[in-house]
FIDOTI-798554 format. One record per residue (C-alpha): residue number from 1; z, x, y. Coordinates in nm, 2 decimals. Layout:
REM FIDOTI-798554
<rec resi="NUM" zz="Z" xx="X" yy="Y"/>
...
//
This chain:
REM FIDOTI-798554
<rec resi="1" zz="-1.08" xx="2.29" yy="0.13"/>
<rec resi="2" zz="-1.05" xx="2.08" yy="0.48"/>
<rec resi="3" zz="-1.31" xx="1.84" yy="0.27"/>
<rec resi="4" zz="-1.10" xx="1.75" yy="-0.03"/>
<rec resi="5" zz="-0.78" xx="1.76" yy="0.20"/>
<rec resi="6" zz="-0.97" xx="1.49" yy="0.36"/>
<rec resi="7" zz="-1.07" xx="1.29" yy="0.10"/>
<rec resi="8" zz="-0.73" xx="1.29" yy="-0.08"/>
<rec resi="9" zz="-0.59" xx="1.17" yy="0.24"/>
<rec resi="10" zz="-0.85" xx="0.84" yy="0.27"/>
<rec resi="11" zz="-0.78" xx="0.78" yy="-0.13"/>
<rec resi="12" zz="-0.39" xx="0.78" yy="-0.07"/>
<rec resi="13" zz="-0.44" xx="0.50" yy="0.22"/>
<rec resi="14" zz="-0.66" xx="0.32" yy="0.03"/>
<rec resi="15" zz="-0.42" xx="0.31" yy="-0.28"/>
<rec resi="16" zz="-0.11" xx="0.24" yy="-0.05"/>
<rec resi="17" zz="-0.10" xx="-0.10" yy="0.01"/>
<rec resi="18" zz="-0.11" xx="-0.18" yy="-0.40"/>
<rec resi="19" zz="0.17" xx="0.04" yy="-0.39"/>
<rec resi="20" zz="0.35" xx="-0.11" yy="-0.17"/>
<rec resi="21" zz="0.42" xx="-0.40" yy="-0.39"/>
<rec resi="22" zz="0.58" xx="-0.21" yy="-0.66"/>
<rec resi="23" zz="0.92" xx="-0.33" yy="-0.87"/>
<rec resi="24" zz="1.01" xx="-0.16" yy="-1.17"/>
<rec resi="25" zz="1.25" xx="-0.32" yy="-1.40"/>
<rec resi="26" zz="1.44" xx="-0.18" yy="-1.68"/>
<rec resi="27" zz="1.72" xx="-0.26" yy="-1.94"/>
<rec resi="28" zz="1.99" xx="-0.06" yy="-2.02"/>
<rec resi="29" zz="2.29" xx="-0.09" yy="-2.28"/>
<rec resi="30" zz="2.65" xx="0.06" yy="-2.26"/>
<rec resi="31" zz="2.87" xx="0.14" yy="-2.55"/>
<rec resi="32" zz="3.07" xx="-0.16" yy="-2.54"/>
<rec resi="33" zz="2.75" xx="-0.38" yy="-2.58"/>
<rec resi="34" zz="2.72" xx="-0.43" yy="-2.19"/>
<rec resi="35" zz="2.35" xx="-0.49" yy="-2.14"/>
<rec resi="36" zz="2.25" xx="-0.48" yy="-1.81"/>
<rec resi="37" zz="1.91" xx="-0.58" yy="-1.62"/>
<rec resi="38" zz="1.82" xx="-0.46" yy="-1.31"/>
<rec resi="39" zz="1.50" xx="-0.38" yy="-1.09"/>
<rec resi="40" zz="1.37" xx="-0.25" yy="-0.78"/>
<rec resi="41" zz="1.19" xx="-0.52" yy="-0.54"/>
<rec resi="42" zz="0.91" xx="-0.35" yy="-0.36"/>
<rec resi="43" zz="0.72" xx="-0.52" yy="-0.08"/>
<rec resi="44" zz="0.54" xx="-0.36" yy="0.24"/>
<rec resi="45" zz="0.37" xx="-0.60" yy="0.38"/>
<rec resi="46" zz="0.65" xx="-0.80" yy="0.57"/>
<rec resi="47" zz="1.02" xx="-0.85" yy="0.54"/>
<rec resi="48" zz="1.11" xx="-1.09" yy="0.27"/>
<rec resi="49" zz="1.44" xx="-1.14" yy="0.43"/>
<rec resi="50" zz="1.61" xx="-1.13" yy="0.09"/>
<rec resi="51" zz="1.91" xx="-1.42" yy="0.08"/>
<rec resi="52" zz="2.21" xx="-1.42" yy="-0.19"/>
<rec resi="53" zz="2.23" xx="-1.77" yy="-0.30"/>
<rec resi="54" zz="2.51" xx="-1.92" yy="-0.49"/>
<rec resi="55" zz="2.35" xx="-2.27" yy="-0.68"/>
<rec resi="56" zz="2.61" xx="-2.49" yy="-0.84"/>
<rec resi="57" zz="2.53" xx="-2.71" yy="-1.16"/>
<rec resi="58" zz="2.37" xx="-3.05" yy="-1.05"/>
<rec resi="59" zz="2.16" xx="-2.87" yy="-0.79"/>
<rec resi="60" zz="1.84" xx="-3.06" yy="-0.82"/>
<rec resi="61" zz="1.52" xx="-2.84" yy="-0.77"/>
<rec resi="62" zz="1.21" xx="-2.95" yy="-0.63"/>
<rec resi="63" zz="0.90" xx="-2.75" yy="-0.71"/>
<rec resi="64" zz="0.64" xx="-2.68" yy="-0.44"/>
<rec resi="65" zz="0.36" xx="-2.98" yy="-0.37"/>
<rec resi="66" zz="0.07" xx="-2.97" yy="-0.59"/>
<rec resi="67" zz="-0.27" xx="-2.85" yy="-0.50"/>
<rec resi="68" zz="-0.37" xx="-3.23" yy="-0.46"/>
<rec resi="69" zz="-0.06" xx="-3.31" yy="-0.28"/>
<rec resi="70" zz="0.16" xx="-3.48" yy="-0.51"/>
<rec resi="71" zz="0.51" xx="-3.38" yy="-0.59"/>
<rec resi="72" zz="0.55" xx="-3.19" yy="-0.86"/>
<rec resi="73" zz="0.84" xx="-3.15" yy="-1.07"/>
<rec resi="74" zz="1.22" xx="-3.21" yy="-0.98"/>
<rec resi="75" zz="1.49" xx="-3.09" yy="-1.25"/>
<rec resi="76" zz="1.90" xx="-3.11" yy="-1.17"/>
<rec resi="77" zz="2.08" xx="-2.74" yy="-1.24"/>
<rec resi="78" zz="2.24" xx="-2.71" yy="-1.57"/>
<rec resi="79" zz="2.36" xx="-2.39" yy="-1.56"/>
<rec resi="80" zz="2.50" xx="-2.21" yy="-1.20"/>
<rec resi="81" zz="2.39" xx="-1.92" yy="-1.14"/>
<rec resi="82" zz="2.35" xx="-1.66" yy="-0.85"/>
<rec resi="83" zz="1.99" xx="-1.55" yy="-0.70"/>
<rec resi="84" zz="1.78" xx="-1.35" yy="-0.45"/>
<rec resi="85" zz="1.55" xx="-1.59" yy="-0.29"/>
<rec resi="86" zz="1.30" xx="-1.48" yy="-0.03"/>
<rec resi="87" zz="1.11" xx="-1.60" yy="0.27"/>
<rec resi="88" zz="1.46" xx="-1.81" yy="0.34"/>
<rec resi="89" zz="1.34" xx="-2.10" yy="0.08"/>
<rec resi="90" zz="1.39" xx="-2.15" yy="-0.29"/>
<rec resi="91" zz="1.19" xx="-1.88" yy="-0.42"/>
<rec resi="92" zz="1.37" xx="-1.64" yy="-0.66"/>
<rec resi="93" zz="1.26" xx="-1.34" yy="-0.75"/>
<rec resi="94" zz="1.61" xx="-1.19" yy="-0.94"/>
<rec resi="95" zz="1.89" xx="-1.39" yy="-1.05"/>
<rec resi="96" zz="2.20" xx="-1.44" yy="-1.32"/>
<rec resi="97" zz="2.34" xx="-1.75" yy="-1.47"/>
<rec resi="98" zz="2.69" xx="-1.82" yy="-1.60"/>
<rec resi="99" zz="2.52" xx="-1.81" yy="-1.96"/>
<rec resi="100" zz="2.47" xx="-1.47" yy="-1.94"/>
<rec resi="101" zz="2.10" xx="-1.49" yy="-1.88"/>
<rec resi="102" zz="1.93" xx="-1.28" yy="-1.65"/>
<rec resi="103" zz="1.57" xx="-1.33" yy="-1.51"/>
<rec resi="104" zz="1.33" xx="-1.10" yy="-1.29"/>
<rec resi="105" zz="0.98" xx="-1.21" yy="-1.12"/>
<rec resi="106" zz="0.72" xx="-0.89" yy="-1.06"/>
<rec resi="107" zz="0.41" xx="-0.87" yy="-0.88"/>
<rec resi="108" zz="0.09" xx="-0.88" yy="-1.08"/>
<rec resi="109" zz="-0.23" xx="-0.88" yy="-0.92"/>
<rec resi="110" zz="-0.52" xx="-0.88" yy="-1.08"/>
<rec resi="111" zz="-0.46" xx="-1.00" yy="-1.40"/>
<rec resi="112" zz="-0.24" xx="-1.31" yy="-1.34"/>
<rec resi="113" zz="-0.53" xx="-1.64" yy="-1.43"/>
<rec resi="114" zz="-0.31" xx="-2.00" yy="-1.45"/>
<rec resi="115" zz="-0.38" xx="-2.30" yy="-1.62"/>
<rec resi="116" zz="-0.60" xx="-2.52" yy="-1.41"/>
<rec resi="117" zz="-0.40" xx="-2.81" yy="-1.26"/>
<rec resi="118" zz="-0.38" xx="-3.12" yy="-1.39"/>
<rec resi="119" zz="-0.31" xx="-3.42" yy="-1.16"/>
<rec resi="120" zz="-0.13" xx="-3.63" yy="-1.46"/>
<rec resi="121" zz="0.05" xx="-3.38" yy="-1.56"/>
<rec resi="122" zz="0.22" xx="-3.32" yy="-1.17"/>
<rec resi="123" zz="0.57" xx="-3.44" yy="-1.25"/>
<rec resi="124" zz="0.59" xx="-3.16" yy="-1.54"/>
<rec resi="125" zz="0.42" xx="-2.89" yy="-1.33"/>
<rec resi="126" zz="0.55" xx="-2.61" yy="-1.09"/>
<rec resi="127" zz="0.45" xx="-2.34" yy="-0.88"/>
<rec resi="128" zz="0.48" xx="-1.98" yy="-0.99"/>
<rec resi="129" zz="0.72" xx="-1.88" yy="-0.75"/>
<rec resi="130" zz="0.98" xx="-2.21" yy="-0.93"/>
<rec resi="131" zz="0.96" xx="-2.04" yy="-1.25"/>
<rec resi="132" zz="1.26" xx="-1.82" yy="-1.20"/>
<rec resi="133" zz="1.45" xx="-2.07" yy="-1.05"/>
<rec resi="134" zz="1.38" xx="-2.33" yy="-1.36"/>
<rec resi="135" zz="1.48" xx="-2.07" yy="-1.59"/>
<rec resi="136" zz="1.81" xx="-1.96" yy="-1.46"/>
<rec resi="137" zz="1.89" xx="-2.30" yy="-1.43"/>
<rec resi="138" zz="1.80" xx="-2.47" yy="-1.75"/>
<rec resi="139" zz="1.83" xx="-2.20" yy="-2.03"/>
<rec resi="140" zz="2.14" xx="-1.99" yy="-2.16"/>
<rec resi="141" zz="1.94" xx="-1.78" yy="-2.38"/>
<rec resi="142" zz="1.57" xx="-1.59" yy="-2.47"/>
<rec resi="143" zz="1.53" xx="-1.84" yy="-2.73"/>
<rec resi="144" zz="1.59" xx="-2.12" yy="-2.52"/>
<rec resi="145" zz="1.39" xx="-2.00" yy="-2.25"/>
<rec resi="146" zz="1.11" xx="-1.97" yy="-2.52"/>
<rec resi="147" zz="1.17" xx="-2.35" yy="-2.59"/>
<rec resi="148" zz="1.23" xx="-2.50" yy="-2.26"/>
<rec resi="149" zz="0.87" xx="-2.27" yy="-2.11"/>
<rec resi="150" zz="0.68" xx="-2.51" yy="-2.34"/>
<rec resi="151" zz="0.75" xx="-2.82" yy="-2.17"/>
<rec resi="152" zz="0.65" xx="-2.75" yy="-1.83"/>
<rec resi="153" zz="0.31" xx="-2.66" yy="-1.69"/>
<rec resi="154" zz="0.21" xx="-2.38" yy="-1.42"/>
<rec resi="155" zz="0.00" xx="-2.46" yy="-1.16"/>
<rec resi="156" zz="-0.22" xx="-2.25" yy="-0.93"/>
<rec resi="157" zz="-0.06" xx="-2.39" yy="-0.64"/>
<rec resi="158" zz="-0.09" xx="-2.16" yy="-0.30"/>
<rec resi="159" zz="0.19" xx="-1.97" yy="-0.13"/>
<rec resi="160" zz="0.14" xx="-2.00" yy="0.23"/>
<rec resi="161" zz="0.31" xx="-1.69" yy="0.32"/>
<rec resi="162" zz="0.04" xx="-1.51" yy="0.11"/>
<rec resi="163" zz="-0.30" xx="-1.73" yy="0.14"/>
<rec resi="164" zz="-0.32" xx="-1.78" yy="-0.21"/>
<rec resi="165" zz="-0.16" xx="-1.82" yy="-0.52"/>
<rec resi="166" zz="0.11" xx="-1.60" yy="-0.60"/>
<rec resi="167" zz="0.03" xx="-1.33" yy="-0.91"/>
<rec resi="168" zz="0.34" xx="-1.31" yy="-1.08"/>
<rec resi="169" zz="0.48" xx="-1.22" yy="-1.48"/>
<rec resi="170" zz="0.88" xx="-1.29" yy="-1.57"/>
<rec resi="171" zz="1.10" xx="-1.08" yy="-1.75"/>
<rec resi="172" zz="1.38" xx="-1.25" yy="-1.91"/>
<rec resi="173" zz="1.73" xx="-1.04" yy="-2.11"/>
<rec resi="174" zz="2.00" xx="-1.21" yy="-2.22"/>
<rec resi="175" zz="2.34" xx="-1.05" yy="-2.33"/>
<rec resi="176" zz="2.21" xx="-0.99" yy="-2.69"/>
<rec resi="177" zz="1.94" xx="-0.75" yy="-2.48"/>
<rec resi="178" zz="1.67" xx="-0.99" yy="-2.61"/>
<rec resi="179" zz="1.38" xx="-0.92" yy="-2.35"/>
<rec resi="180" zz="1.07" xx="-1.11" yy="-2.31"/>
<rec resi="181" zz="0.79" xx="-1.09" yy="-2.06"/>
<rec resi="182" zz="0.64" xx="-1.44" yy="-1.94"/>
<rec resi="183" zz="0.24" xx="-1.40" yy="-1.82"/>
<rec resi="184" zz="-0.05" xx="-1.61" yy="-1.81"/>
<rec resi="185" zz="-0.36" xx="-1.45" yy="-1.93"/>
<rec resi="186" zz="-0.68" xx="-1.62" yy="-1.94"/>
<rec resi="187" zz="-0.54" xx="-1.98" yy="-1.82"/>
<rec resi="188" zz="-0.28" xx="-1.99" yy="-2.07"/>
<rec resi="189" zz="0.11" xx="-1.88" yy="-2.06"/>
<rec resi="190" zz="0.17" xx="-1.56" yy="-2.30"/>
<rec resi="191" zz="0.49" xx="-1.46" yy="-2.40"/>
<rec resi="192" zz="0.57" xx="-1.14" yy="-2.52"/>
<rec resi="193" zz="0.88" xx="-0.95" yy="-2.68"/>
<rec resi="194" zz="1.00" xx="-0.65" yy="-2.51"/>
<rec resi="195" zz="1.22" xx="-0.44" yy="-2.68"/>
<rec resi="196" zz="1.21" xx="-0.18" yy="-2.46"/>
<rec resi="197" zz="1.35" xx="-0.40" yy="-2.17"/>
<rec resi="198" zz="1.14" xx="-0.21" yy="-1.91"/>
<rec resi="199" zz="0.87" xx="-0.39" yy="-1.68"/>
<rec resi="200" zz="0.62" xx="-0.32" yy="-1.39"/>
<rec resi="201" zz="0.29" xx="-0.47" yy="-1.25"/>
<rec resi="202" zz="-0.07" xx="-0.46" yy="-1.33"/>
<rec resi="203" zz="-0.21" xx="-0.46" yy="-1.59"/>
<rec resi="204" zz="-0.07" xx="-0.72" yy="-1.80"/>
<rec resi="205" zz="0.23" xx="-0.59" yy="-2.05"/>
<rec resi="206" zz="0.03" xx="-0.56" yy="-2.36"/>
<rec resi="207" zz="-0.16" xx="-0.27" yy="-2.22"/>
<rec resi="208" zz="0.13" xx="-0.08" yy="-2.10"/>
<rec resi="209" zz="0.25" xx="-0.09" yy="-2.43"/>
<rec resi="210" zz="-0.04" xx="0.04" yy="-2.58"/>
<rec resi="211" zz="-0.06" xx="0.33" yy="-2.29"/>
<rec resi="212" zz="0.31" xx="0.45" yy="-2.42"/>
<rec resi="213" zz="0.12" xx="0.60" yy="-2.70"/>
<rec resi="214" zz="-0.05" xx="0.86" yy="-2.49"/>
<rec resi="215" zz="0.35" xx="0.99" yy="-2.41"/>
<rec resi="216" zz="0.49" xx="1.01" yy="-2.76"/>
<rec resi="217" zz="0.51" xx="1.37" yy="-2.71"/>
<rec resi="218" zz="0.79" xx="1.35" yy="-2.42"/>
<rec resi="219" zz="1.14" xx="1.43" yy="-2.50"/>
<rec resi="220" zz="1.44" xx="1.47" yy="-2.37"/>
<rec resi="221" zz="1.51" xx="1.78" yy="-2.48"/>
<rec resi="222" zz="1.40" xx="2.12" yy="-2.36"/>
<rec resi="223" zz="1.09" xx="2.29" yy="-2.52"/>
<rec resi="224" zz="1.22" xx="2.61" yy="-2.75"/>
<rec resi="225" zz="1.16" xx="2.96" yy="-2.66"/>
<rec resi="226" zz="0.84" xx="3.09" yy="-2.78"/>
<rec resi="227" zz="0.72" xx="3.43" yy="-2.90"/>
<rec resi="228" zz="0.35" xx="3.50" yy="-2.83"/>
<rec resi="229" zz="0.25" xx="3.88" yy="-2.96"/>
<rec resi="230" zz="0.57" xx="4.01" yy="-2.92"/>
<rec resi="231" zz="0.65" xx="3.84" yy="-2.62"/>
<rec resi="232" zz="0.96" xx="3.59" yy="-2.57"/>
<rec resi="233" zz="0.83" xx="3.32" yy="-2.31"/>
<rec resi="234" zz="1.11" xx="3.10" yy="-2.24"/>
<rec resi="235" zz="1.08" xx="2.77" yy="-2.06"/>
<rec resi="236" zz="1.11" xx="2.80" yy="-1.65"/>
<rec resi="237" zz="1.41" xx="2.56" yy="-1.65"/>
<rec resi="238" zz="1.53" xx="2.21" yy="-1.78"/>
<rec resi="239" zz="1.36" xx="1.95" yy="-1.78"/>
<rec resi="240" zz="0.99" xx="2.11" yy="-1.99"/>
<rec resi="241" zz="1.02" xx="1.81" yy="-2.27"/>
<rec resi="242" zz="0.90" xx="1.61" yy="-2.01"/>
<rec resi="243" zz="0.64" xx="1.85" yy="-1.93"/>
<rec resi="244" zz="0.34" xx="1.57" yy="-1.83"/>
<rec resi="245" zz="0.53" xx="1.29" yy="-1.72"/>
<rec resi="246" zz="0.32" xx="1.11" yy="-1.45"/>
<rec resi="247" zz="0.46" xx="1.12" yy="-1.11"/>
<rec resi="248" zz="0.26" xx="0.87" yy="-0.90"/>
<rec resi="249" zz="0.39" xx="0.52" yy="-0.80"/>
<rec resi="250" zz="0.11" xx="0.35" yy="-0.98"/>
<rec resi="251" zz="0.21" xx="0.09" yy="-1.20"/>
<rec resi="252" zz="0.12" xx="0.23" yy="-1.54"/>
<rec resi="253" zz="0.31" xx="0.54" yy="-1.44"/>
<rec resi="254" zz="0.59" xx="0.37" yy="-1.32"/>
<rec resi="255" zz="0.59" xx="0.18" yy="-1.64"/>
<rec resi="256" zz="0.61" xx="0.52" yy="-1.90"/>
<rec resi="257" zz="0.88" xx="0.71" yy="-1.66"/>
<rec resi="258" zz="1.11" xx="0.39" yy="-1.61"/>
<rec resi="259" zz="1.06" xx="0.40" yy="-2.00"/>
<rec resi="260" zz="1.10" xx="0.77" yy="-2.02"/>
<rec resi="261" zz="1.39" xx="0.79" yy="-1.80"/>
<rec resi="262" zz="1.59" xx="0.44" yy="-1.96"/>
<rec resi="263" zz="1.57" xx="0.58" yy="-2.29"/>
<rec resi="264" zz="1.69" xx="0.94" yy="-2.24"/>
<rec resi="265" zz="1.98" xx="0.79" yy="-1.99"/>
<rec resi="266" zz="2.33" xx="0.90" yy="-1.97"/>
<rec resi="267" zz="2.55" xx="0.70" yy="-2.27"/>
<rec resi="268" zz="2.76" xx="0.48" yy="-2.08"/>
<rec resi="269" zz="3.07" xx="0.29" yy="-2.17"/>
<rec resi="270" zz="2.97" xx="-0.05" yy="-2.02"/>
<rec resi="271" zz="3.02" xx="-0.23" yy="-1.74"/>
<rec resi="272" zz="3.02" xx="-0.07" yy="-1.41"/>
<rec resi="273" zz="2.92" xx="0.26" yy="-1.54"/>
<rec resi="274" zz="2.62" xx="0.11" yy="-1.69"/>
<rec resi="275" zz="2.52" xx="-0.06" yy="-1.38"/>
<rec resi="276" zz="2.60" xx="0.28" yy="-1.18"/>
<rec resi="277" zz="2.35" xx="0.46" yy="-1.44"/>
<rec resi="278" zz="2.11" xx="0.13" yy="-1.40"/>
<rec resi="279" zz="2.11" xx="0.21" yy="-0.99"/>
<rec resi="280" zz="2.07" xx="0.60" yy="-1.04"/>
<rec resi="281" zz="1.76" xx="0.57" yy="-1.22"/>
<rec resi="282" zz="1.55" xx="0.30" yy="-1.03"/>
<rec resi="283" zz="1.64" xx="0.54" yy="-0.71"/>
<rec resi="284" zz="1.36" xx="0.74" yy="-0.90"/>
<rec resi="285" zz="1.15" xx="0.46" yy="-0.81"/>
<rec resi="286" zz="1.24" xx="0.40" yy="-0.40"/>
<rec resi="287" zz="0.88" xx="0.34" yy="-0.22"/>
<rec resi="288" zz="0.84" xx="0.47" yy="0.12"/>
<rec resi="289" zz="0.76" xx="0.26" yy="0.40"/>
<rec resi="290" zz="0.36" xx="0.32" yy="0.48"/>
<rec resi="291" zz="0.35" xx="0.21" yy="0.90"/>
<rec resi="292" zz="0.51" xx="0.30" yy="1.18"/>
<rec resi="293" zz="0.25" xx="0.14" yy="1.43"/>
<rec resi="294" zz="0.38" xx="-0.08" yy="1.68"/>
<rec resi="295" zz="0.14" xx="-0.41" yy="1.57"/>
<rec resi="296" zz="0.23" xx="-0.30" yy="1.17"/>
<rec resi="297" zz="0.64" xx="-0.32" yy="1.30"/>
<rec resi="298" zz="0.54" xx="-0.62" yy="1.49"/>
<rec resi="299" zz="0.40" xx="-0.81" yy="1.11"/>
<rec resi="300" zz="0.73" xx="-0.73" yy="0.98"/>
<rec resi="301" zz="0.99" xx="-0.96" yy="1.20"/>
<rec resi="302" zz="0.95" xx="-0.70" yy="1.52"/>
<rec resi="303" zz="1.13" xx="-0.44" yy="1.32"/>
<rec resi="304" zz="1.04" xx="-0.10" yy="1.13"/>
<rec resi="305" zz="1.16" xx="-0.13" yy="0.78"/>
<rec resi="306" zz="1.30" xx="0.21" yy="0.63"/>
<rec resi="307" zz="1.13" xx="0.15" yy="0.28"/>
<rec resi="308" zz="0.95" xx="-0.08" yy="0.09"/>
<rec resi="309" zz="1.21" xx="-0.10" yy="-0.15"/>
<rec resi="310" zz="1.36" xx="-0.41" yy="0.03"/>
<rec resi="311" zz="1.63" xx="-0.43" yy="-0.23"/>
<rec resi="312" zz="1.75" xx="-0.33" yy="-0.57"/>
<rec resi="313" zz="1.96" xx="-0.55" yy="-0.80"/>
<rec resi="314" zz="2.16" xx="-0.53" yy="-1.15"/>
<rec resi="315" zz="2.29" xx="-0.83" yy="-1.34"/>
<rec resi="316" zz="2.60" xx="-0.71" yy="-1.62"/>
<rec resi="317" zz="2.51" xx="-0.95" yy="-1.87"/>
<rec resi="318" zz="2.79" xx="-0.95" yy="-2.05"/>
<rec resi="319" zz="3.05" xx="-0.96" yy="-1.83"/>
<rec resi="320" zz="2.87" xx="-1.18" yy="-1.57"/>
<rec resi="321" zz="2.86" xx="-1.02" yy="-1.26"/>
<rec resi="322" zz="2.55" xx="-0.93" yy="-1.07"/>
<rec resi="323" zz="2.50" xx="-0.65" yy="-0.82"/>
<rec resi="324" zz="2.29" xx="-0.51" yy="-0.54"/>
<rec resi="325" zz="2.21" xx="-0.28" yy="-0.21"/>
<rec resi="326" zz="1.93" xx="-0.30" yy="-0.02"/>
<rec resi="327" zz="1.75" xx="-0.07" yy="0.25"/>
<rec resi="328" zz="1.94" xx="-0.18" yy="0.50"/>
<rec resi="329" zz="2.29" xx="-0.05" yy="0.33"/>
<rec resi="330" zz="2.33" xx="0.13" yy="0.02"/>
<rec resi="331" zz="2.66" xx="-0.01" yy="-0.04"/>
<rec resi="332" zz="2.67" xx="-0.17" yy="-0.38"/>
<rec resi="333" zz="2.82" xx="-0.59" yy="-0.33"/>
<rec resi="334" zz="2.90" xx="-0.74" yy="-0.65"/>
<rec resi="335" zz="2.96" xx="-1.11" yy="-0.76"/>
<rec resi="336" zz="3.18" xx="-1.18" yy="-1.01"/>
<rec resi="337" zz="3.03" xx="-1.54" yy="-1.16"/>
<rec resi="338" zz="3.34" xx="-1.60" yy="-1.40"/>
<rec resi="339" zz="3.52" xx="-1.67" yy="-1.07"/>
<rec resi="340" zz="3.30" xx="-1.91" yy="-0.96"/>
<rec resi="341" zz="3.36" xx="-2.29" yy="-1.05"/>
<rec resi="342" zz="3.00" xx="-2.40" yy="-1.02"/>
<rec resi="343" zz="3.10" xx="-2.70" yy="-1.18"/>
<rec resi="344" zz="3.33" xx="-2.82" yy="-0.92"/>
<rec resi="345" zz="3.13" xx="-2.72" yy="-0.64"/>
<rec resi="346" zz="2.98" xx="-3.00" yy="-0.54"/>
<rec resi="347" zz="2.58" xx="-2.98" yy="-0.53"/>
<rec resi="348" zz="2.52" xx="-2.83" yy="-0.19"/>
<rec resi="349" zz="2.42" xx="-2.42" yy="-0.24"/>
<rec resi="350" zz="2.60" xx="-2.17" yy="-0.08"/>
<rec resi="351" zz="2.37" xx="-1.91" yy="0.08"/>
<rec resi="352" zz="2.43" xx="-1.61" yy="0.30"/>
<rec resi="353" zz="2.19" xx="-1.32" yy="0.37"/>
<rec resi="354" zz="2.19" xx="-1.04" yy="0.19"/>
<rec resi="355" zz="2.26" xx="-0.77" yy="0.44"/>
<rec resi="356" zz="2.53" xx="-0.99" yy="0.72"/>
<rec resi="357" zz="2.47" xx="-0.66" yy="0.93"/>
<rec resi="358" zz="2.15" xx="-0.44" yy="0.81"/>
<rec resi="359" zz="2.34" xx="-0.10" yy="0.94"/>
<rec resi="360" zz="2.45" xx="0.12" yy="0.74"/>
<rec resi="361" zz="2.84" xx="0.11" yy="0.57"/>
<rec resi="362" zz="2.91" xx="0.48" yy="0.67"/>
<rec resi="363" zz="3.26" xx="0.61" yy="0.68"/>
<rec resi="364" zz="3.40" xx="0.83" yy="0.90"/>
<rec resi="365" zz="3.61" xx="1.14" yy="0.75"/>
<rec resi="366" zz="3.57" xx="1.40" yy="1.03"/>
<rec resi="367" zz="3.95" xx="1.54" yy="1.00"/>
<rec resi="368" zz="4.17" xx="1.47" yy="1.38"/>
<rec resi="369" zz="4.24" xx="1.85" yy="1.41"/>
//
């Protein structure tokens, strides 16, 4: 016993880090036609010091340097729109533009293979971590994002804060609830529809797909009564349709539960309630923080982090305002894009951090008896 107890405990550390880096995305639709897309954004292995920025059209964008050193490509903001960038530089992983068009960047390692560079081809090329950026700011639609991915090229060009180049896949909804998932598979960029509107990480989309067909027994519904020689045996409680549902945080698990849980979720009438049933289900997939050690707090900015689930976001498509907590403080900020002139704003981008204070918004109601 003390020997499997063992070796369950070195397979769990061994498979900890990969699950430290583990978003879940998923799409859900209210009855007004609200569709909203929102995600978890997982990372253990430092603080990505998520910042809110605010980008105004005319913004001009400047991709990272090429692998040879040249400039890649610059592009001017068409759209505004309103991110998450990390690592307190241009790169997005979550956003919303005033078109309605809402883009998400996950983790895939393992599978992600880029085009190999090519040096006359530098002022059309990008890094992987631009790619959000590029999208929320050129396109208003799926379809247009389909048309303006084909005229740029994705280089393997090296994110410092990770050593290497960055493994990444895009999921794009707009406020039809048109989904797409952007990878690049075998040195080439792969697009793929996704009309479930529900994403993860490794491996690449296709196969998640095909793995939903070893679930096609779940349901929503309780399993029935049954009568066995004579003998009513009647299910221990709710929940026995989804008798089998995986549990782990892997990301093919992740992948059939966020699809599991998205499609038997609470009708909604749109709007906030959407977004409120959007934020209850991805607390199903929180991620616990994996170190407490002095040199591991030390790696991430001199201060423990309570989970890696640095911070979860929603984006209303429809009526354009784009939400988020993080693990700092679970109170829910909005902003409301219609109220923002990004057309008069100049070209400078407004940022601010996403936490001001990372404490906790707790009220006091202890009654003065």
């Amino acid at each position: 016993m003390l020997k499997c107890l063992v070796v369950l405990i070195a397979s769990f550390l061994l498979i900890f880090p990969a699950m430290a880096q583990a978003c879940t995305g998923i799409t859900l639709k209210g009855a007004d036609g609200t569709i909203v897309h929102s995600r978890t954004l997982e990372w253990g292995e430092f603080n990505l010091f998520p910042r809110l920025d605010i980008v105004p059209e005319g913004y001009v964008f400047e991709s990272e340097k090429m692998p040879d050193g040249k400039a890649g490509m610059k592009w001017k903001t068409r759209y505004g729109f309103v991110g998450i960038s990390m690592l307190h530089k241009n790169a997005y992983v979550d956003g919303l533009n005033e078109k309605g068009l809402a883009a998400g960047m996950f983790y895939l390692p393992g599978f992600s293979k880029y085009p190999a560079y090519q040096p006359d081809k530098a002022s059309s090329s990008m890094a992987p971590t631009d790619l959000l950026s590029y999208v929320l700011s050129c396109c208003s639609s799926v379809a247009d994002a389909r048309e303006a991915l084909t005229k740029i090229h994705v280089a393997p060009v090296i994110e410092p804060s990770l050593g290497f180049t960055a493994p990444m896949h895009l999921m794009i909804t707009d406020r039809t609830g048109t989904s797409i998932v952007v990878e690049f598979i075998d040195n080439k960029m792969v697009v793929f529809d996704a009309p479930l509107g529900v994403i993860t990480n490794s491996p690449n989309y296709d196969w998640h797909m095909t793995n939903l067909r070893n679930y096609i027994n779940m349901s929503a519904v309780s399993l029935p009564t049954k009568k066995l020689s004579g003998d009513d045996f009647a299910p221990l409680g709710y929940g026995t349709g989804m008798l089998g549902l995986p549990g782990d945080f892997t990301p093919p698990s992740r992948f059939v539960r966020a699809v599991a849980f998205s499609q038997a979720a609470r009708k909604t009438t749109g709007g906030y309630d959407t977004v409120r049933e959007s934020f209850r289900i991805l607390d199903n997939f929180d991620v616990p923080i994996d170190a407490t050690e002095v040199a591991e707090n030390a790696k991430r900015g001199g201060k423990k982090m309570f989970s890696s689930t640095q911070i979860t976001t929603a984006a209303d498509t429809k009526n354009e305002v784009f939400y988020y907590h993080t693990q700092f403080n679970r109170r829910v900020r909005k902003v409301e894009l219609k109220k923002i002139p990004f057309g008069k704003m100049g070209t400078k981008m407004v940022t601010r951090p996403a936490d001001e204070s990372r404490n906790d918004d707790i009220k006091d109601v202890t009654p003065k008896l």
